[in-house]
C-alpha positions in Angstrom: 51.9 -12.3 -35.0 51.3 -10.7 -31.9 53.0 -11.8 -28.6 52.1 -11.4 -25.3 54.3 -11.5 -22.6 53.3 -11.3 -18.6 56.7 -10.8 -16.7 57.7 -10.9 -13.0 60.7 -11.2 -11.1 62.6 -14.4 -9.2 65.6 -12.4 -8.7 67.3 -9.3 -5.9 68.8 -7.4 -8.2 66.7 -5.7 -11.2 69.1 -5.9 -14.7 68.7 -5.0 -18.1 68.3 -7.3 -20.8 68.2 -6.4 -25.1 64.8 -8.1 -25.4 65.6 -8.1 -29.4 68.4 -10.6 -28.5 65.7 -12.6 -25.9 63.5 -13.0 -29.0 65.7 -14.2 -31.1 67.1 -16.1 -28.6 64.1 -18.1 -28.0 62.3 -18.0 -31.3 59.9 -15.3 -30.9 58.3 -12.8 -32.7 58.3 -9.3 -30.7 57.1 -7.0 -33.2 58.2 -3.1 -33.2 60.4 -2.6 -30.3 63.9 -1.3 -30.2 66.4 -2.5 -27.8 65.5 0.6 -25.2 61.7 -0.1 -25.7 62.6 -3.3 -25.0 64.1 -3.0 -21.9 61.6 -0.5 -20.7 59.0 -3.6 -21.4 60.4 -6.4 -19.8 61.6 -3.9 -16.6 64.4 -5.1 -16.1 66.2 -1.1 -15.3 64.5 -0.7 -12.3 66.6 -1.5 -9.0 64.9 -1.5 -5.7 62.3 -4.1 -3.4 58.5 -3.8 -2.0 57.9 -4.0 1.6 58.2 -7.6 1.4 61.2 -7.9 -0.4 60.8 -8.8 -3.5 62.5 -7.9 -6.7 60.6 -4.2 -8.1 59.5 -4.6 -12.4 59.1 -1.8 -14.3 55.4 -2.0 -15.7 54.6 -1.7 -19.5 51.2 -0.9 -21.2 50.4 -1.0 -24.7 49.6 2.8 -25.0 51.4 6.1 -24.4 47.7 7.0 -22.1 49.9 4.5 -19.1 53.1 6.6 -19.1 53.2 7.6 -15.8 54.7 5.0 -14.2 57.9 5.8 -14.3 57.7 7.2 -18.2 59.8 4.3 -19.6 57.1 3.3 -21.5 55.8 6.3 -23.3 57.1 4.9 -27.0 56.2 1.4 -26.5 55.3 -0.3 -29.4 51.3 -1.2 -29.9 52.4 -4.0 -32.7 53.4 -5.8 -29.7 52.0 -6.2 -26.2 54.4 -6.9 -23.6 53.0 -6.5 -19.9 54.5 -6.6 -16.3 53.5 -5.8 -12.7 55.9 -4.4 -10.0 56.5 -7.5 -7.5 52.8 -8.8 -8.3 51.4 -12.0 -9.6 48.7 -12.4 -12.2 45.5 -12.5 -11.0 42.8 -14.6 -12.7 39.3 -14.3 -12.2 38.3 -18.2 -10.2 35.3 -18.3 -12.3 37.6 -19.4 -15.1 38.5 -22.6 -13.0 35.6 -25.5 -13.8 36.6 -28.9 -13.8 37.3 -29.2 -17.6 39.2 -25.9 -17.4 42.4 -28.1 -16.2 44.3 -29.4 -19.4 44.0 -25.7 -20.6 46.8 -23.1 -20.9 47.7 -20.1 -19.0 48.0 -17.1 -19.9 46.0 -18.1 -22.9 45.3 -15.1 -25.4 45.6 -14.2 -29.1 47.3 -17.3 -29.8 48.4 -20.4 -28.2 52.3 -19.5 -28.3 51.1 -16.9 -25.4 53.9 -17.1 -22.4 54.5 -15.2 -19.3 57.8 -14.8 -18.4 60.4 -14.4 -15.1 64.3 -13.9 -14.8 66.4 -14.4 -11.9 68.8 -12.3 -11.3 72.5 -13.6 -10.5 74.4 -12.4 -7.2 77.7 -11.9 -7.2 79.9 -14.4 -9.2 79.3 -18.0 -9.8 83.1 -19.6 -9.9 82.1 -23.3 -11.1 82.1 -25.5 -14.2 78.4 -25.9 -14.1 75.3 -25.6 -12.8 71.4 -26.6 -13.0 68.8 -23.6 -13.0 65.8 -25.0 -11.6 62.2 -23.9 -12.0 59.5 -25.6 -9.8 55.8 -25.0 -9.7 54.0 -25.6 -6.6 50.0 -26.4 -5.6 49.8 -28.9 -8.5 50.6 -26.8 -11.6 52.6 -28.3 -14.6 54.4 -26.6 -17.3 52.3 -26.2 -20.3 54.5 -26.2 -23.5 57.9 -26.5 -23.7 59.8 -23.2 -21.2 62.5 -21.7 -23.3 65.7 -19.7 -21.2 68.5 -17.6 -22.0 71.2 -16.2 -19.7 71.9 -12.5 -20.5 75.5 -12.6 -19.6 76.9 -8.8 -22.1 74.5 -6.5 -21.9 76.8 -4.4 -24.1 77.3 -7.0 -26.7 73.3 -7.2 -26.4 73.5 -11.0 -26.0 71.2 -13.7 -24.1 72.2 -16.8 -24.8 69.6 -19.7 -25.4 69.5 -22.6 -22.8 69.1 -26.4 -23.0 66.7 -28.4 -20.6 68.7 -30.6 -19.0 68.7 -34.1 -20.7 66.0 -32.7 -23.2 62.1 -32.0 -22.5 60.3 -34.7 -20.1 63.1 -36.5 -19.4 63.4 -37.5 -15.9 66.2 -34.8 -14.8 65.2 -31.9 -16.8 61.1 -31.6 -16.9 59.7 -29.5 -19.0 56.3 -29.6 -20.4 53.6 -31.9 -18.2 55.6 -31.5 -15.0 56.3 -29.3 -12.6 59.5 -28.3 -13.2 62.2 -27.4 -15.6 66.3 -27.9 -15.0 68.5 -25.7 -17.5 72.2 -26.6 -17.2 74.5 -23.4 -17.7 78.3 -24.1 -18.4 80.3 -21.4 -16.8 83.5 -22.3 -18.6 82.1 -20.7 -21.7 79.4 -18.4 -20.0 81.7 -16.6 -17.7 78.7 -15.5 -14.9 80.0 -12.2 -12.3 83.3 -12.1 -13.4 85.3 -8.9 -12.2 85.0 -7.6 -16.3 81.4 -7.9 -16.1 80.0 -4.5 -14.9 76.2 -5.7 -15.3 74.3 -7.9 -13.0 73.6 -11.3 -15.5 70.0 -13.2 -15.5 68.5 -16.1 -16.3 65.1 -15.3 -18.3 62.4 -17.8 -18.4 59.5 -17.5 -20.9 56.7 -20.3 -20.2 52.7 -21.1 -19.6 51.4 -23.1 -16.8 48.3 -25.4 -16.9 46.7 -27.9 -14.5 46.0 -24.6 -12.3 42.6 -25.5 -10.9 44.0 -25.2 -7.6 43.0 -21.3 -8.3 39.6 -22.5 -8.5 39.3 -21.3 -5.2 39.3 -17.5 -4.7 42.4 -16.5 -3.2 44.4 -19.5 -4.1 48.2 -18.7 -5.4 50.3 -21.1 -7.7 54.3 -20.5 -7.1 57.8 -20.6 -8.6 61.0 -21.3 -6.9 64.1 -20.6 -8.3 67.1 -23.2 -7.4 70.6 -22.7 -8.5 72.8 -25.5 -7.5 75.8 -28.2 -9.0 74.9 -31.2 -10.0 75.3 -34.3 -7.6 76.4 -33.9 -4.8 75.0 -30.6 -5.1 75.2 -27.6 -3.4 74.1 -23.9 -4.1 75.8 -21.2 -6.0 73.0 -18.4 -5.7 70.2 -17.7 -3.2 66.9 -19.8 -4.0 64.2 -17.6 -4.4 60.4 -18.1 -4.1 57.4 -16.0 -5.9 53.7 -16.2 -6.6 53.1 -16.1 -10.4 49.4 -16.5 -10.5 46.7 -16.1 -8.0 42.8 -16.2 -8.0 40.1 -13.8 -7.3 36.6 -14.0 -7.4 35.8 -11.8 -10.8 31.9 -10.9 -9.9 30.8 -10.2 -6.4 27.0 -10.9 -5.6 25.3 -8.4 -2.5 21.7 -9.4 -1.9 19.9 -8.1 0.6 16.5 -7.9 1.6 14.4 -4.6 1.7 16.0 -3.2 4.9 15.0 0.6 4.5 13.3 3.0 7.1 9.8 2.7 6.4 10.6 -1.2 5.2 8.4 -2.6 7.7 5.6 0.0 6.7 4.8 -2.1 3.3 2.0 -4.0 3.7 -1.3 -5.8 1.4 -4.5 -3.7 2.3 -6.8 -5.5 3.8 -9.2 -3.5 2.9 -8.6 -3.8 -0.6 -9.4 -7.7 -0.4 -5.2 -8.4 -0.9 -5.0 -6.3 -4.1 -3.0 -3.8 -3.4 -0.4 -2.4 -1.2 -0.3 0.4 1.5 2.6 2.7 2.1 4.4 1.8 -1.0 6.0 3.5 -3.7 3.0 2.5 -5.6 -0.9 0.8 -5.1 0.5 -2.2 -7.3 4.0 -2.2 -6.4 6.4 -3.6 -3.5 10.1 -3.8 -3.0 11.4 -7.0 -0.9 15.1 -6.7 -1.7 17.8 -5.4 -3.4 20.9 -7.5 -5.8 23.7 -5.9 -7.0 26.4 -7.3 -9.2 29.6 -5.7 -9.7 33.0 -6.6 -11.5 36.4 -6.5 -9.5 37.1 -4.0 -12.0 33.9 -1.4 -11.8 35.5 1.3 -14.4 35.6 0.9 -18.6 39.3 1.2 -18.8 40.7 -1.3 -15.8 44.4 -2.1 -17.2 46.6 -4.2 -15.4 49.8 -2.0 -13.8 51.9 -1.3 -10.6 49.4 0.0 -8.7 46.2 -1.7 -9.6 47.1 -4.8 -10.9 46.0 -7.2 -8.1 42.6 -5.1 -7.2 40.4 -7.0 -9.9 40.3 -10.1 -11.4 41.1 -11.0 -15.4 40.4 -13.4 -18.2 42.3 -16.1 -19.1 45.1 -13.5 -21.2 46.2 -12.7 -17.8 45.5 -8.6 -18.5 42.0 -8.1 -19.6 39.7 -7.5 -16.9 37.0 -9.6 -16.2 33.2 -7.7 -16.6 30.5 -10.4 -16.9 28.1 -10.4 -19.4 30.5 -9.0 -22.1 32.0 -11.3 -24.9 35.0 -13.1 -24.6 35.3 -15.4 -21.5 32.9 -13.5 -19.3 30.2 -14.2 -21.9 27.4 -15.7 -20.0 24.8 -19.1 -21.3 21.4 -16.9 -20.7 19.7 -20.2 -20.1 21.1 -21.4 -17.0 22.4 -17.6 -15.4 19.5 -16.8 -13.2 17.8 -15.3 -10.6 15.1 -17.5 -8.4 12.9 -16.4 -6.3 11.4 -19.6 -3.8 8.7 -19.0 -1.4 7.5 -15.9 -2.8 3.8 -14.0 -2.8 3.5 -13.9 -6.9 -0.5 -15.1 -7.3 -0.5 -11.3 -8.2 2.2 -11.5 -10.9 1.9 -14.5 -12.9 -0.1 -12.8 -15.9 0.3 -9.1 -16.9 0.2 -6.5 -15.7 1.3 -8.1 -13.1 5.2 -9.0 -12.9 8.6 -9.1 -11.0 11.1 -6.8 -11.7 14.8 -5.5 -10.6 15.1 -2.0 -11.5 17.3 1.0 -11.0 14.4 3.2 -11.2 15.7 3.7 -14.9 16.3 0.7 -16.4 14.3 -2.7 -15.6 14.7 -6.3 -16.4 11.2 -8.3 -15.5 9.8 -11.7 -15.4 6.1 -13.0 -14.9 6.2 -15.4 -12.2 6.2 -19.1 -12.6 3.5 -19.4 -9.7 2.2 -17.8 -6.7 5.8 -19.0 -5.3 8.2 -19.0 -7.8 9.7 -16.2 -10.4 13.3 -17.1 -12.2 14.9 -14.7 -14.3 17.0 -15.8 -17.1 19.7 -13.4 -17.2 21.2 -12.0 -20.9 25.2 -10.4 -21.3 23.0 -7.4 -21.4 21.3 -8.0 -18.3 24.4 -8.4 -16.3 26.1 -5.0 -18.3 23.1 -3.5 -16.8 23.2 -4.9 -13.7 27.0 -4.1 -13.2 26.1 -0.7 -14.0 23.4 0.0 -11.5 25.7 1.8 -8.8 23.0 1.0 -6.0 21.9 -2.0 -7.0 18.7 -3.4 -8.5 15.7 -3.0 -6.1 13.4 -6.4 -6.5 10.1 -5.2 -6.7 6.5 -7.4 -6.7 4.0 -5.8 -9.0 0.3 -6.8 -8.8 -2.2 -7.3 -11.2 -5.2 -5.5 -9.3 -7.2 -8.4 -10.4 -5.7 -11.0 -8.3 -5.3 -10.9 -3.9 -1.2 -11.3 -3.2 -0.9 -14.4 -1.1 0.5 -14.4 2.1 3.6 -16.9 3.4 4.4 -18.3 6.7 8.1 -17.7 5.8 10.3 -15.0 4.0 11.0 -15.6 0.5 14.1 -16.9 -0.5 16.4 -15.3 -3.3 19.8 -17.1 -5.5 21.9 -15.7 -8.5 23.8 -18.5 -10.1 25.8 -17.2 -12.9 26.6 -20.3 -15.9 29.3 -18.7 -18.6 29.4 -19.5 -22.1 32.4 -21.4 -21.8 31.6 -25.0 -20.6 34.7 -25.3 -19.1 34.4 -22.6 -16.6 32.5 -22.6 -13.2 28.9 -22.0 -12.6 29.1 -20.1 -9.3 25.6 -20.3 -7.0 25.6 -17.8 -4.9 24.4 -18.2 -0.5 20.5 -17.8 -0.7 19.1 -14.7 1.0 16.3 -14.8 2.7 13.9 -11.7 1.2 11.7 -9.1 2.7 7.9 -11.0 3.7 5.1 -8.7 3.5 2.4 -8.5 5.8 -1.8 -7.4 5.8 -2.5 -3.9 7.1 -4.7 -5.6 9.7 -5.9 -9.0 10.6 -7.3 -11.6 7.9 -9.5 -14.5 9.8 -11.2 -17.6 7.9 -13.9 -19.8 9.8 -14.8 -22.4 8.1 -18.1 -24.9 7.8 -20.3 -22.2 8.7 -24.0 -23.3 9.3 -27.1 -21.6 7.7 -29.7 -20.0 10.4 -32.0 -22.6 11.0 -29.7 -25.5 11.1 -29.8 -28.3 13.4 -26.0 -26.9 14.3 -25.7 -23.3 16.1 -22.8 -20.8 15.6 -21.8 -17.9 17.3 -18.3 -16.4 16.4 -16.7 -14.5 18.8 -14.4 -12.1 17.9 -12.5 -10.0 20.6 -10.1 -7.0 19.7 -6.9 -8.1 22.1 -5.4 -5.1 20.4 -5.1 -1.0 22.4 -7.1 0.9 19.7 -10.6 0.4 18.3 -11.8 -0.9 15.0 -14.1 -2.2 12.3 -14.5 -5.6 11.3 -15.7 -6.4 7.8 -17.4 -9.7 6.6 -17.4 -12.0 3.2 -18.9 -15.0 3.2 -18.8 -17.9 0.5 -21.2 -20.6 0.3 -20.6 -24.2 0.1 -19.4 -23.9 -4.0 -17.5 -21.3 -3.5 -20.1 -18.4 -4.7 -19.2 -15.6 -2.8 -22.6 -14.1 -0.7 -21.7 -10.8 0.4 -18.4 -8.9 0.5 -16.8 -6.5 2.8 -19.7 -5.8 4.8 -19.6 -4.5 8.2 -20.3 -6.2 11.6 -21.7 -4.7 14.7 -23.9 -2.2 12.8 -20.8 -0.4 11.7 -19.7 0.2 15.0 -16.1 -0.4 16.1 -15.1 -3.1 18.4 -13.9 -1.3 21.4 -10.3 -2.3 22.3 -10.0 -5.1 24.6 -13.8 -5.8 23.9 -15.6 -9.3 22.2 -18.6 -9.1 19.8 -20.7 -12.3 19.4 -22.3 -12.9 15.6 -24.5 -15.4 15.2 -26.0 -17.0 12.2 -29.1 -14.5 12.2 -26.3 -11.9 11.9 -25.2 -12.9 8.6 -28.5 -14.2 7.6 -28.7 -10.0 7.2 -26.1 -9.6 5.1 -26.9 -12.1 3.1 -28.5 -16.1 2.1 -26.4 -18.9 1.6 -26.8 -23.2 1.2 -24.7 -25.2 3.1 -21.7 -24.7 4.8 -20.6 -21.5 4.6 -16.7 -20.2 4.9 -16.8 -16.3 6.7 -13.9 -14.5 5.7 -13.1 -11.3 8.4 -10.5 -8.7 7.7 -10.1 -5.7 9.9 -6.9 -3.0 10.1 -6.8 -3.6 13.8 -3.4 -4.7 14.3 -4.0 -7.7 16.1 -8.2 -9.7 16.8 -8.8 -13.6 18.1 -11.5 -15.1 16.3 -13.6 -18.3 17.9 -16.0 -20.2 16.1 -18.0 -22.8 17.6 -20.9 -24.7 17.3 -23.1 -26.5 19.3 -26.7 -28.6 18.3 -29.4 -26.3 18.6 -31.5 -26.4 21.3 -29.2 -28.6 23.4 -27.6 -26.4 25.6 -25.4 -29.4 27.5 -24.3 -30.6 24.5 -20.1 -30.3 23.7 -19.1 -27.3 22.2 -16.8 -27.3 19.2 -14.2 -24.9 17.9 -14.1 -24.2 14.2 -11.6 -21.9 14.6 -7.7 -23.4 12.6 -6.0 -25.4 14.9 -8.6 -25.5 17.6 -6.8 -23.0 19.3 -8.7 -19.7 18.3 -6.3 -18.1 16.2 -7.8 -18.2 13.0 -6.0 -15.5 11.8 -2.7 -14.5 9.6 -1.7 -11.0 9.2 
């Protein structure tokens, strides 16, 4: 069977322990490591503290490829994988931590008899009958099965003798498995702890899992132990308490969406003159870029292993030393059905039906969608999507393409962007990421609609007057639809052809368009120019009575018919 083991320190002073006689000790089965390998794996011959402090571990990997921390573990054993991290606490990925994630074990691996493991290390000698060694958890954690301890008290002899829980698992002095601490008595009398013949420093080694951990739910969250050695009632303390973190959370995927922010960004715009099929100053006629998402793991590289000196710069799966990639199998596996990417708000009437689409893209590998509507397009993301996605190093641009056959509609307000990421595993989080707010693209020019246009001859008389209120001169074109929607004339030129001067206003009247073209009943006159900015008024009075009240077509009744 293969055992994992995820050790730390509680103690000062590093020691050495036989971790033959520690399996045997406490029932487990440590395949394919001699006493020195042994050692070399738990780390207990390394003496020495961090910056903070704390007790320094040796680190051990499953392959000779790790040796160079220290080279103790060039010969370790790969029948058996025994792991460690100098002074550092397990870090789990947070998306593991969904409500129904709480009655579950950690570390959690190959099989459920998976345990992590600590020892405290004993200063100086301990010169009473007895004494409790006690083990709490803080931020709501529990023990999960039963802790085991032995005290290494001859490392020559190579022996680590087992340890009772006080009173016996779950009773009310000892704890044990369900609560949040553990009380191992140790009699001195016959465990003789820092006497003057004992030239090695003894320990207490603690092999257990944790569960009710949802308090690392939250990114950043730490679960600790505390390490008590004191008499029993009236008590007092023999050894220095000490306090570390055993397990700590970290956001496994981070989300960057942005929208398109480049230098010619706000160059992108829908040709007018194209009637809203295309786009000018893109990458292509059909084609334009409002954002960019990137997804990358904590752990970017194909070999992230946990160690010394990278241990606590990624986040891992519920084993405690796999790294966490989404997408792949295991416990990043993603459900495709509910890991997406919407897009709300959006100017898809282009890119419901093909060609037209929605794509992120590298430049060499795309994933696309056909929009829902002209507002909406939702991407259903596959474990392949997200390998692909975690491997675009500059993220994936989000790119509309048009159909050529249908205008892109304009918005009033930027489109809005969201990544929620569901994993296969029910019981861990669905993380939403913050909405973004997306690159909106604008006309070329000016697009102007006047509506309930009346046929020459009508008892109502138009005149629309249209005044460039930009600095540069320009065209205006006309389309006109009659009252079922038939268009009349498309495109067509006012003023002869001639441009409107800049700051200038031309007055069309119904004879005007009677030129272009016939229509029945109230027209709708749709004008589209590249001048960056025109005022459109369209008003009507009764014909032939000059005192009667004029009244403005134009949206609003303020003149500005126009969007751009």
């Amino acid at each position: 069977m293969r055992k994992n083991i995820l050790i730390t320190s509680l103690g000062i002073k590093a020691v050495a322990l036989s971790m033959g006689s520690v399996a045997l000790s406490l029932g487990l089965n440590l395949v394919g490591l001699d006493s020195n390998q042994a050692q070399a794996a738990l780390g207990l011959n390394v003496l020495g503290s961090d910056t903070a402090g704390n007790a320094l571990l040796h680190t051990a990997y499953t392959t000779a490829a790790n040796a160079g921390d220290a080279g103790a573990d060039a010969n370790l054993s790969t029948t058996a994988t025994v792991l460690g991290w100098t002074g550092k606490s397990t870090v789990y990925a947070s998306e593991i931590f969904g409500s129904g994630f709480a009655s579950e074990k950690l570390p959690y691996a190959n099989t459920a008899s998976d345990t992590a493991a600590v020892y405290y290390a004993i200063d100086g000698s301990i010169n009473v009958t007895k004494f409790d060694a006690k083990f709490t958890l803080d931020n709501g954690a529990v023990f999960g099965d039963t802790p085991k301890a032995c005290l290494d008290f001859d490392i020559s002899a190579s022996n680590c003798t087992a340890l009772s829980i006080l009173g016996g698992d779950k009773s009310t002095s000892g704890g044990g498995s369900g609560k949040n601490y553990v009380v191992f008595q140790i009699d001195t009398a016959n465990n003789p702890i820092g006497t003057p013949a004992d030239t090695t420093t003894d320990a207490i080694v603690l092999m257990y899992n944790i569960t009710s951990a949802n308090a690392l739910a939250t990114s950043g969250s730490k679960i600790q132990m505390t390490a008590t050695m004191r008499t029993p009632d009236p008590g007092y303390d023999v050894n220095p308490s000490s306090t570390i973190t055993i397990a700590e959370s970290k956001q496994g995927v981070k989300v960057e969406l942005v929208p398109d922010t480049g230098i010619d960004a706000d160059d992108d715009r829908i040709t007018v003159a194209s009637g809203g099929l295309e786009f000018a100053f893109t990458k292509a006629t059909n084609e334009a870029k409002i954002g960019n998402l990137k997804v990358s793991n904590t752990c970017a590289s194909d070999n992230c292993t946990i160690g010394a000196a990278i241990s606590q710069t990624f986040a891992h799966t519920t084993n405690g030393y796999t790294a966490w990639k989404v997408g792949t199998t295991g416990d990043a596996a993603v459900d495709s059905a509910k890991s997406t990417f919407t897009i709300t708000g959006g100017q898809f009437a282009a890119s419901v039906t093909a060609p037209g689409k929605v794509e992120l893209t590298d430049g060499s590998t795309t994933i696309s969608t056909q929009a829902t509507d002209a507002d909406t397009a939702v991407f259903k993301l596959t474990g392949a999507n997200f390998v692909s996605l975690t491997g675009f190093s500059t993220g994936a641009d989000i790119n509309i393409i048009a159909d050529n056959n249908n205008p892109v509609n304009l918005v009033e307000n930027a489109p809005i962007g969201q990544l929620a990421i569901a994993y296969s595993n029910t019981k861990f989080q669905t993380i939403t990421y913050p909405s973004v707010e997306l690159k909106k693209i604008k006309q070329d020019g000016m697009r102007c609609t006047i509506y309930n246009v009346p046929v020459l001859g009508s008892a109502d008389k138009v005149a629309i007057r249209i005044t460039n209120d930009s600095g540069v001169d320009g065209i205006v074109n006309a389309t006109l639809y009659d009252g079922a929607g038939t268009e009349i004339f498309a495109s067509q030129p006012l003023n002869s052809g001639d441009a409107i001067k800049a700051g200038a206003t031309l007055a069309v009247f119904a004879a005007d368009l009677a030129k272009l073209g016939t229509w029945t009943g109230r027209g709708v006159l749709v004008l589209t120019t590249e001048l960056p900015s025109i005022e459109v008024l369209g008003l009507l009075r009764e014909d032939g009575d000059e005192a009667a009240p004029l009244t403005n077509l134009s949206t609003g009744a303020t003149g500005d018919s126009c969007t751009n």
